[in-house]
N, C-alpha and C positions, 0 to 999 in steps of 0.2 A: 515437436511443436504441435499445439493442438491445431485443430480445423474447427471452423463454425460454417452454419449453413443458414443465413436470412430469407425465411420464407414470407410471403406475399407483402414484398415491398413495392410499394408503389409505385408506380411511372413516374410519377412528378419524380418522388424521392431519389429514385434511380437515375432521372435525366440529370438533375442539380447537384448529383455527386459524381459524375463522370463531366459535369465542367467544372466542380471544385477541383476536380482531381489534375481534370488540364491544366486548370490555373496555375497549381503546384506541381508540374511537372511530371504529374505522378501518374499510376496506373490504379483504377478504379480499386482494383483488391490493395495496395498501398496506399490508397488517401483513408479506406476503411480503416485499416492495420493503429493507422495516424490517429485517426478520431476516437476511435475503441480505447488507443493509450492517453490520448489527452484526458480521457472521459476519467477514468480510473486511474489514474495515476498524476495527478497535476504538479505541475512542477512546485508550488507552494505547501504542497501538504505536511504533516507533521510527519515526521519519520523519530517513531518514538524512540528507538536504539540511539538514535544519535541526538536527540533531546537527552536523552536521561546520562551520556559518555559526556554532552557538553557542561551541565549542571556538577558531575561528578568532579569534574575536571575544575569548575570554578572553586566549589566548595574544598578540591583537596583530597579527595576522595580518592586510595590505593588500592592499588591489589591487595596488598596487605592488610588493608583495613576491612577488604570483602570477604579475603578469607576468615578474618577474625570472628566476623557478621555470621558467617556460614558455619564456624565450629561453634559458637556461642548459640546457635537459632535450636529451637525446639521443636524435635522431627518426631514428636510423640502424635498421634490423630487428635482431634481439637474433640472435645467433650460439646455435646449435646446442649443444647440451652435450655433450660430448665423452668418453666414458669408454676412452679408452684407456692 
């Protein structure tokens, strides 16, 4: 697991997060852990793998109809756009 190291955090900031931390029962380096994951990771976000299995799934959409997609797809390099 990685480590992080916050340098010249404030007083204030330091004293208001070791009584958030009380509140929630928690220990200063755990209410950070908390906040860090609330930050980037929100429980509402789009999590596009399972956007794109959920649509697949409405429209009908097989394995078999991926493998189809994937033998029929055109694995030549795409040609240069040409403006002349």
């Amino acid at each position: 697991m990685a480590a992080v190291t916050i340098r010249n955090l404030s007083e204030e900031a330091h004293r208001a997060l070791k009584v958030r931390a009380a509140q929630h029962n928690r220990s200063a380096e755990a209410e950070m852990r908390a906040i860090l994951e609330a930050a980037v990771r929100p429980e509402g976000r789009l999590r596009i793998g399972t956007a794109i299995s959920e649509m697949s799934r409405k429209i009908g959409l097989t394995n078999a109809d991926v493998e189809a997609l994937e033998h029929a797809r055109d694995v030549r390099p795409a040609e240069p756009m040409r403006f002349e």
